[in-house]
Rosetta silent file (secondary structure, phi, psi, omega in degrees, C-alpha in Angstrom):
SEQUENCE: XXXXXXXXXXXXXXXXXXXXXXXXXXXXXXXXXXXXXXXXXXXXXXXXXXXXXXXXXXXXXXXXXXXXXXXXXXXXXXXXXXXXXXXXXXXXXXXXXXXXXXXXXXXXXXXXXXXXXXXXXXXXXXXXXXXXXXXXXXXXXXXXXXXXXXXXXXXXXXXXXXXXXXXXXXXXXXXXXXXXXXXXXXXXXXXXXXXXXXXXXXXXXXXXXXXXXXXXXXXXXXXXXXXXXXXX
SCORE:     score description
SCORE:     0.000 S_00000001
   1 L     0.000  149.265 -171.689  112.420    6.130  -79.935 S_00000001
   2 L  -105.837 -160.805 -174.674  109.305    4.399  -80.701 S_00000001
   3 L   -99.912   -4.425  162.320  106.288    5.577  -80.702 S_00000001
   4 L   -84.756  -44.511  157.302  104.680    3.441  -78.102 S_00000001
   5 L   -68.936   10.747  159.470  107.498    5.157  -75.550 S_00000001
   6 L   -89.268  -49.143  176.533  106.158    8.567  -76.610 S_00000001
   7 L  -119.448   53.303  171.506  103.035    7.929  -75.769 S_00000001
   8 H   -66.980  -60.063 -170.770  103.191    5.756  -72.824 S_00000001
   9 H   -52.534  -47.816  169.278  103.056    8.554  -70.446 S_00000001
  10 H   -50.081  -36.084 -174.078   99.778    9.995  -71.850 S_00000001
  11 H   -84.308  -32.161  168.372   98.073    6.468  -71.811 S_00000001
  12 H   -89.962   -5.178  163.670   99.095    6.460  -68.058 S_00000001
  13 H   -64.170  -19.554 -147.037   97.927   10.010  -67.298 S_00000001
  14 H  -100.424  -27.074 -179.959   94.695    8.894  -68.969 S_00000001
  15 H   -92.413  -37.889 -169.444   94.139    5.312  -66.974 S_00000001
  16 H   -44.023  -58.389 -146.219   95.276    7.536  -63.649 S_00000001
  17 H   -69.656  -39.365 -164.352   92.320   10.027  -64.574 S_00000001
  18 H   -69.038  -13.294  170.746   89.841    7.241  -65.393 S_00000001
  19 H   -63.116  -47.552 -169.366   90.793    5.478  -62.308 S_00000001
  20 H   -66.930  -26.284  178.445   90.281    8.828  -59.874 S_00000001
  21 H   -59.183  -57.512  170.618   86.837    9.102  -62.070 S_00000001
  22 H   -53.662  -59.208 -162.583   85.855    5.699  -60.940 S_00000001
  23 H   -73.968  -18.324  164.560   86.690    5.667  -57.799 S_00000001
  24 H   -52.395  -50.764  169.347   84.728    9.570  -57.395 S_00000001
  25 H   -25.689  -81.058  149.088   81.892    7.456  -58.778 S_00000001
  26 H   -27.288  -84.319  116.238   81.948    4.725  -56.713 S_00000001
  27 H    17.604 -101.553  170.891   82.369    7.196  -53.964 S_00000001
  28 H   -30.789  -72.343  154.616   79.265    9.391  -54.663 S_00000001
  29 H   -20.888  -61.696 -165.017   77.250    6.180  -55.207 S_00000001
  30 L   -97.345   33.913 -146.589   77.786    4.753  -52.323 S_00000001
  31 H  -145.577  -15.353  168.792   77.237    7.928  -50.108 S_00000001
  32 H   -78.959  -31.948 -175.355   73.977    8.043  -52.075 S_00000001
  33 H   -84.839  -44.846 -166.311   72.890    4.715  -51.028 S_00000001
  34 H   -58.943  -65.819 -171.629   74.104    5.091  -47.418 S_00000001
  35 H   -34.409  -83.657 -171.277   71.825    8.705  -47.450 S_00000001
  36 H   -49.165  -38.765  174.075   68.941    6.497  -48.804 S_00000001
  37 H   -63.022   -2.772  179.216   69.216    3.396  -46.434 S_00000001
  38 H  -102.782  -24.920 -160.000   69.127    6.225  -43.437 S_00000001
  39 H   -75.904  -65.786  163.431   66.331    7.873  -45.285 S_00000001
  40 H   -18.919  -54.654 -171.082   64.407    4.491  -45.266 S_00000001
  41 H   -74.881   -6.598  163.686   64.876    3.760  -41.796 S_00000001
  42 H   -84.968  -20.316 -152.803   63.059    7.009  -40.995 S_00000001
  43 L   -86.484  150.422  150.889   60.550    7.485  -43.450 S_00000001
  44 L  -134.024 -178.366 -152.367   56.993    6.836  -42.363 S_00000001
  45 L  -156.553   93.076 -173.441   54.538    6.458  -44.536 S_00000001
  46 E   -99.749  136.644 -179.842   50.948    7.546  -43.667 S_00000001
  47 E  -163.381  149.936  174.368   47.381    6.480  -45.317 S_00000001
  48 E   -88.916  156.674  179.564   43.914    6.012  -43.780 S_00000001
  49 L   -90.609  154.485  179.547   42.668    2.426  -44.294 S_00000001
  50 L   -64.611  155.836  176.144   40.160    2.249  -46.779 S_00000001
  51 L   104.319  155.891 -168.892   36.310    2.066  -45.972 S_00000001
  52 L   -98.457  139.541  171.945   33.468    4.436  -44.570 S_00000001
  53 E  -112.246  150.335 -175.928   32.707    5.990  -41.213 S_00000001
  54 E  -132.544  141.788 -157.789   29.425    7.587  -40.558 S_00000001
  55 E  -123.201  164.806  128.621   29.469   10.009  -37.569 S_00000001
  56 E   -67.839  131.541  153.245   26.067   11.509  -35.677 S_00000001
  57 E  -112.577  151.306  169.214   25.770   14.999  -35.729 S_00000001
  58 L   -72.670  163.070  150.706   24.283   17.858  -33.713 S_00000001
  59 L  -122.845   94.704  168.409   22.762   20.853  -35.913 S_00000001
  60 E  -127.470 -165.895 -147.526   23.080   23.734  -32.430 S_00000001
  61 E   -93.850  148.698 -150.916   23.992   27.075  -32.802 S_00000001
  62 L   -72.032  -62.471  167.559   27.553   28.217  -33.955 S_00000001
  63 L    68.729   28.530 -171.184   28.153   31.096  -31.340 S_00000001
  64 L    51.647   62.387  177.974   31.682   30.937  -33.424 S_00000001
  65 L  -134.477  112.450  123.924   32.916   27.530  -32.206 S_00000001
  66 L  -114.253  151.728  172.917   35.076   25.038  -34.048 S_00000001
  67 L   -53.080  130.191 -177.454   37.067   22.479  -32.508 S_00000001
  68 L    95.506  -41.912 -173.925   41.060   22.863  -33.032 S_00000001
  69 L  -110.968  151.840 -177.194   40.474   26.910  -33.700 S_00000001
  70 L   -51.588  173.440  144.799   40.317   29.646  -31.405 S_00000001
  71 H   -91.463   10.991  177.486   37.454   31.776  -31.353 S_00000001
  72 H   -84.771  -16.579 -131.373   39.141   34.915  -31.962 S_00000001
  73 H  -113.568  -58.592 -136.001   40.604   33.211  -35.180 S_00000001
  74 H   -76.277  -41.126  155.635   37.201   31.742  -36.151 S_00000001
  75 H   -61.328  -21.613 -175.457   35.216   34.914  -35.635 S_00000001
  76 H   -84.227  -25.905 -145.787   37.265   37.190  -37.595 S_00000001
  77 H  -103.802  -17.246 -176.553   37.488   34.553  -39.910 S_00000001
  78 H  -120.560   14.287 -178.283   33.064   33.771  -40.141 S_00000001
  79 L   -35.084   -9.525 -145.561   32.687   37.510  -39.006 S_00000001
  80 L  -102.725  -43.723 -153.759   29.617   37.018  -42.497 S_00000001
  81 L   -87.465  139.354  172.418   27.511   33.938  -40.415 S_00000001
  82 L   -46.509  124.737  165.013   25.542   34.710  -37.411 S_00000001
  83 L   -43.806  -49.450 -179.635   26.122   33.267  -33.959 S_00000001
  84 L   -65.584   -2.091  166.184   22.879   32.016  -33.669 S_00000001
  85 L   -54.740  145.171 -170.837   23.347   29.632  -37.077 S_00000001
  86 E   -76.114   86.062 -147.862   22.947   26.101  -37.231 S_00000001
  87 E  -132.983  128.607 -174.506   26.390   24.189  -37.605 S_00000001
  88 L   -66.516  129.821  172.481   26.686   20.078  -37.555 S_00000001
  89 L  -122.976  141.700  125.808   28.717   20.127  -34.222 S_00000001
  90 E   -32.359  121.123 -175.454   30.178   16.543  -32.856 S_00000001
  91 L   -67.006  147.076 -175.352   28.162   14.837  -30.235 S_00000001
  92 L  -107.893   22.836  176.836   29.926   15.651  -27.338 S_00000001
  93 L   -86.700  -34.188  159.466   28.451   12.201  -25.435 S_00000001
  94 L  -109.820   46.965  172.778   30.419   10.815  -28.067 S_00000001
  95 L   -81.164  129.514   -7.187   34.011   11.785  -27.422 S_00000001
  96 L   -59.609  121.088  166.804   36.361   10.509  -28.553 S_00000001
  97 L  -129.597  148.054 -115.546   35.309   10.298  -31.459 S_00000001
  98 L  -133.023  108.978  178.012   37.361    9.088  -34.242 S_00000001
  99 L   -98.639   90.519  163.612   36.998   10.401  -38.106 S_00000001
 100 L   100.867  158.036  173.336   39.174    7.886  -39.921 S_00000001
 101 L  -121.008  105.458 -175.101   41.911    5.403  -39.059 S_00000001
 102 E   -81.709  111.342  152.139   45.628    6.558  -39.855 S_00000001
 103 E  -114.201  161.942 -175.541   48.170    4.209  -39.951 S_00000001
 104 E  -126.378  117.214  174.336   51.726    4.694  -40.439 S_00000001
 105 L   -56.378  -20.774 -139.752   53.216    2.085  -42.745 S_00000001
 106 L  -100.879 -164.355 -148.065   56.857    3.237  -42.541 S_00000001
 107 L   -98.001  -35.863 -158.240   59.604    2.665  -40.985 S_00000001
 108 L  -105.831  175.181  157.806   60.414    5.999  -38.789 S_00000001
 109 L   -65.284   76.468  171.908   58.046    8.109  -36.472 S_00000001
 110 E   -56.288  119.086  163.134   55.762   10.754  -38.112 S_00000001
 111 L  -103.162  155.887 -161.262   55.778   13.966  -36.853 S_00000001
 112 L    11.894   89.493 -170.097   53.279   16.716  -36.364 S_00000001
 113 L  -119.915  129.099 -170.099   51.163   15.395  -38.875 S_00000001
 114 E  -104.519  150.589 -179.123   48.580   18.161  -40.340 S_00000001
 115 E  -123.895  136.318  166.355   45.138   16.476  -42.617 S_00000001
 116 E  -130.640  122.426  142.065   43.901   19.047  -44.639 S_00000001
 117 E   -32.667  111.771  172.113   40.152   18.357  -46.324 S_00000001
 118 E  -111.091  136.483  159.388   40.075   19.529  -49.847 S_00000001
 119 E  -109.373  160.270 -172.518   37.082   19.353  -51.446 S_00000001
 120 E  -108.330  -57.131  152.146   36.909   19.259  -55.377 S_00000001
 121 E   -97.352  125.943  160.352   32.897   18.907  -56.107 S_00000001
 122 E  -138.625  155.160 -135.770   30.489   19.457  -54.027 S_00000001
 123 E  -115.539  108.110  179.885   26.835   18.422  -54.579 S_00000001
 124 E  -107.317  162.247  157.570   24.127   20.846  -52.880 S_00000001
 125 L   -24.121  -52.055 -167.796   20.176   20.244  -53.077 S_00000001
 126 L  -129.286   19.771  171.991   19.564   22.633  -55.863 S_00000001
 127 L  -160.184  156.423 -179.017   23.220   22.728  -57.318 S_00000001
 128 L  -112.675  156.542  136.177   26.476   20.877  -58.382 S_00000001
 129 L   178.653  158.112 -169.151   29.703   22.771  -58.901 S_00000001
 130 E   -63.949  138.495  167.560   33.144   22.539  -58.946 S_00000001
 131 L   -92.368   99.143 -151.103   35.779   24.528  -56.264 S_00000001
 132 L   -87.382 -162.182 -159.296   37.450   26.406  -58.236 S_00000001
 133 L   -87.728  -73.605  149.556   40.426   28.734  -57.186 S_00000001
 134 L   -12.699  -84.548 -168.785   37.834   31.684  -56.622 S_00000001
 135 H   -56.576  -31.890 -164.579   35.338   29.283  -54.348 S_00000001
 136 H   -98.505   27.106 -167.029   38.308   27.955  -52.637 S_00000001
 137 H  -112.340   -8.882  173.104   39.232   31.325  -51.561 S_00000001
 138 L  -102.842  161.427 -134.423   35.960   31.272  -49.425 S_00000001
 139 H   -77.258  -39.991  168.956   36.069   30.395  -45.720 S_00000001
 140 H  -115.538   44.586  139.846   34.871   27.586  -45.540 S_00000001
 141 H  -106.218   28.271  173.337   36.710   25.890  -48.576 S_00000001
 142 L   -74.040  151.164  154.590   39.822   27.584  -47.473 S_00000001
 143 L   -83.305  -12.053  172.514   42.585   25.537  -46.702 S_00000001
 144 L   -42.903  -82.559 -156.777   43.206   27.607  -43.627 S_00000001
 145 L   -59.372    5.263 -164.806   39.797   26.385  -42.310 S_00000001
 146 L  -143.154   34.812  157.354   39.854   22.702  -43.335 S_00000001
 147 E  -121.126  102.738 -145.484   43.049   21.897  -41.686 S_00000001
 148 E  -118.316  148.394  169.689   43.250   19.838  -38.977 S_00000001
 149 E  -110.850  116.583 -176.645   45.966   18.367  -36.670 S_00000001
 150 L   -31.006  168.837  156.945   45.971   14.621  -36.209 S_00000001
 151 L  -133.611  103.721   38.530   45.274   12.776  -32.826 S_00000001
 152 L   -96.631  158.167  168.782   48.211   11.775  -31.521 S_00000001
 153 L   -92.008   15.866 -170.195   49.758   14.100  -34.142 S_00000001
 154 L  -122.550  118.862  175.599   52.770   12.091  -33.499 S_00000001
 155 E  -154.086  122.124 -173.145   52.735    8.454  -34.359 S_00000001
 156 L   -61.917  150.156 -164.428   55.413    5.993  -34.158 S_00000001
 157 L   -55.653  134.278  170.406   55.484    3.024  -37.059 S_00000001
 158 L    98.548  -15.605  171.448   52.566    0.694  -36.564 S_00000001
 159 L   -72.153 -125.717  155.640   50.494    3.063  -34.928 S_00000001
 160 L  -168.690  132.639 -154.395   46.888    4.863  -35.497 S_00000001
 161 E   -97.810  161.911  144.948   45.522    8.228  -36.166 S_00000001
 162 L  -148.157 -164.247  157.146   42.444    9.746  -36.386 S_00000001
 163 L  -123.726  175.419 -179.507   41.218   13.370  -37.406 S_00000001
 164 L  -133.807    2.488  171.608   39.226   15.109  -34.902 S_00000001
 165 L  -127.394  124.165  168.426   37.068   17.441  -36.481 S_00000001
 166 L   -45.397 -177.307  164.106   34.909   17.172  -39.837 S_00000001
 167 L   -75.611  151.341 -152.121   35.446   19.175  -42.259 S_00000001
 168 H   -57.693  -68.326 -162.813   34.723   23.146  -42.376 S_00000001
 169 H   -41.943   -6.001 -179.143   32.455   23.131  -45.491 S_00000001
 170 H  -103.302  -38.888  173.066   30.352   20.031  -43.848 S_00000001
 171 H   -69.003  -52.677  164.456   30.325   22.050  -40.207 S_00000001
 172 L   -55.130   -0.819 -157.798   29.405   25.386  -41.801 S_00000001
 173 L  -104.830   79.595 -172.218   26.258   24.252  -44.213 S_00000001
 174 L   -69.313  -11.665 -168.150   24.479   26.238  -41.748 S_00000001
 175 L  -104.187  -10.902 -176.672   21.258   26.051  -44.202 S_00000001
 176 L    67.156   63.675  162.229   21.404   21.875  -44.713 S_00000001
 177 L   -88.033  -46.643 -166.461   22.433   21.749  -47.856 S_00000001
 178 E   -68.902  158.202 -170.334   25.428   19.712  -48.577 S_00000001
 179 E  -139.561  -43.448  174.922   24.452   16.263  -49.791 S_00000001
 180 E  -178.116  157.169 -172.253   28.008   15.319  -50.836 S_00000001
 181 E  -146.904  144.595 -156.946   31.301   16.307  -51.776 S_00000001
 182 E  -114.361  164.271  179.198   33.869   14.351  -53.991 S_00000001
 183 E   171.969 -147.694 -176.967   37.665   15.802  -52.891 S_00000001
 184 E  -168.398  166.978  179.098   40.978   13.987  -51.247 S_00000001
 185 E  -116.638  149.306  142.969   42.552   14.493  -47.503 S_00000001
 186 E  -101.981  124.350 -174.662   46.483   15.805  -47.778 S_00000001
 187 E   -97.924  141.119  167.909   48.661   13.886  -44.738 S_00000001
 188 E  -163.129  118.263 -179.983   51.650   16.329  -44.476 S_00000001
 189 L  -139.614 -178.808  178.063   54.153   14.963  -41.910 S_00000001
 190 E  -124.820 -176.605  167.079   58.110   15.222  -41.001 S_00000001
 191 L  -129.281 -128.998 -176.669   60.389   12.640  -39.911 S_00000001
 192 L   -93.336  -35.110  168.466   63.102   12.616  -37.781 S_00000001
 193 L   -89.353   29.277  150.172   65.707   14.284  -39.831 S_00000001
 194 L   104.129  -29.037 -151.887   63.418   17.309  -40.232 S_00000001
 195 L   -91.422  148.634  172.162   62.197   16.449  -43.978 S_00000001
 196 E   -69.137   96.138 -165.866   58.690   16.980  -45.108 S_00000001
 197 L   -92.956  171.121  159.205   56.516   14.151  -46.309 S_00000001
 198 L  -162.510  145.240  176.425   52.799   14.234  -47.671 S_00000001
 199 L  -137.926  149.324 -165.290   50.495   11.574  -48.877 S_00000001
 200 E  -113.983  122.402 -177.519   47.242   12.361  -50.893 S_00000001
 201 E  -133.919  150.368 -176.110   44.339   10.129  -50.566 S_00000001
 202 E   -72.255  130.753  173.563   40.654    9.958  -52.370 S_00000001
 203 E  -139.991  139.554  166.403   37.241   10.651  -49.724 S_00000001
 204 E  -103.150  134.557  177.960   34.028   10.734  -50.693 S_00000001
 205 E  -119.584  112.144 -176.125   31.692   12.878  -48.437 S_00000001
 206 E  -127.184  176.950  174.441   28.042   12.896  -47.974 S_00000001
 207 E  -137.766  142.451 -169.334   25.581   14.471  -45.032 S_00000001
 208 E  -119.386  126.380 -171.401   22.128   13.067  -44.219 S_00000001
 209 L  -127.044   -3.229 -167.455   20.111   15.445  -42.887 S_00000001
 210 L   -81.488  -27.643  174.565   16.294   13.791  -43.332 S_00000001
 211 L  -124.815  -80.021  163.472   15.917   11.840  -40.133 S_00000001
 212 L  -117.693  167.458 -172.744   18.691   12.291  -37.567 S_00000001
 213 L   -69.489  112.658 -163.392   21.473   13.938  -38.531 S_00000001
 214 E  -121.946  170.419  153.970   25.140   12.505  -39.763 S_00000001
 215 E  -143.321  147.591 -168.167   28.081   12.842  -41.852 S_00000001
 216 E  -122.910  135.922  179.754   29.496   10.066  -43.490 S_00000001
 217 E  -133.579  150.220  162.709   33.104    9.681  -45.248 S_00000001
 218 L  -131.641  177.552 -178.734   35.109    6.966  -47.063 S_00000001
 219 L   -97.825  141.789  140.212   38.374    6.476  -47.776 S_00000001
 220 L  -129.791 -140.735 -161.787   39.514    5.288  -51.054 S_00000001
 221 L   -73.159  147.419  174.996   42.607    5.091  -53.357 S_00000001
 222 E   -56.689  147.004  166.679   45.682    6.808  -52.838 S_00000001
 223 E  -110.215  -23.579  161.709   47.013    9.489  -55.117 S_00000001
 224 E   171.778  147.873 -161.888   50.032    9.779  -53.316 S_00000001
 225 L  -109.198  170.360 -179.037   52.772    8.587  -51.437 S_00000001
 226 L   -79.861  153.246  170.844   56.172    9.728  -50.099 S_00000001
 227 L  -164.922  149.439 -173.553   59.133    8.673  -51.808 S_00000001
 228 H   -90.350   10.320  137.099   62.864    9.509  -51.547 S_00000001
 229 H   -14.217  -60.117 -163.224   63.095    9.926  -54.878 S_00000001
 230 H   -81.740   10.467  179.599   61.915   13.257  -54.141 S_00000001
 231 L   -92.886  144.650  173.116   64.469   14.481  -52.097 S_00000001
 232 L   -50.175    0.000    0.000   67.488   16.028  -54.016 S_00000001
């Protein structure tokens, strides 16, 4: 017998395996692709357009009112500041009124999409300093308090956003302090199958308080976008 009919059978167990290997491959692959092409057709993909809005503000008295929170939540939560305090309220003559322009780039429907204000620096009269873990632990640099739900919070591809409240730390600077704050907004939305998106964008923030009173924001570059990369 030779020795090529001894080990025939092993060289054809061995092309069998590498065949079922391939085609497992293959197989995975394309069940990987299909999963992304569905992921695609769903995803949206939220950013503010670039450029600055400048709002008019009130400075009236707090009485523990912000917009979007309760006032059970917001007293327990500013139980420290007085009712009678001074707080940049929205004009209410000018409702709606629209802090930023969302669009959704993508493909799919964004759902209940939350904006959260972060700030990173912020720039007082008589001081600069950084928010540190500490600082951001106080109410109004919490993320609690600086989280806002879009309007619509639901918006279909091609559509537009806004936020509807400033931010706390610009509403609270019951003493007229803030001058400006350097920071990003976090977009955190879902899509249709459920999965969690978020995109991180650069704002510059300043408040004018010398004749009448505004706050002004801009948009700038992104820091980040969804991608389905990041899904397992």
């Amino acid at each position: 017998m030779s020795w090529i009919t001894e080990v025939a059978p092993v060289i054809t167990s061995v092309g069998s395996l590498a065949g079922v290997g391939a085609a497992l491959y293959v197989s995975v692959k394309t069940r990987k692709e299909v999963r992304a092409d569905r992921l695609i057709r769903v995803l949206p993909v939220l950013a503010f357009e670039r450029g600055g809005y400048r709002i008019d503000v009130n400075r009236s008295e707090f009485n523990h009112r912000i917009g979007c929170f309760s006032p059970e939540s917001v007293k327990e939560v500013f139980a420290a500041t007085p009712g009678d305090a001074l707080v940049n309220r929205l004009i209410e003559a000018n409702f709606p009124v629209s802090v930023g322009s969302l669009i959704n780039h993508g493909q799919g429907t964004a759902f209940d999409i939350r904006i959260t204000w972060v700030a990173r620096t912020v720039h007082l009269k008589s001081e600069s300093f950084a928010i540190d873990a500490r600082k951001g632990e106080e109410p109004r640099y919490h993320t609690a308090t600086n989280t806002l739900p879009a309007v619509p919070s639901n918006l279909p591809p091609g559509s537009s956003a806004h936020i509807p409240q400033i931010p706390a730390f610009a509403y609270m600077d019951t003493e007229a302090q803030l001058k400006s704050a350097d920071g990003h907004v976090e977009i955190n939305y879902r899509d249709a199958f459920g999965n969690n998106w978020k995109t991180v964008q650069t704002v510059y923030i300043a408040m004018g308080y010398e004749e009448k009173p505004y706050f002004h924001c801009t948009f700038l570059d992104l820091e980040e976008l969804p991608s389905i990369k990041q899904l397992p």
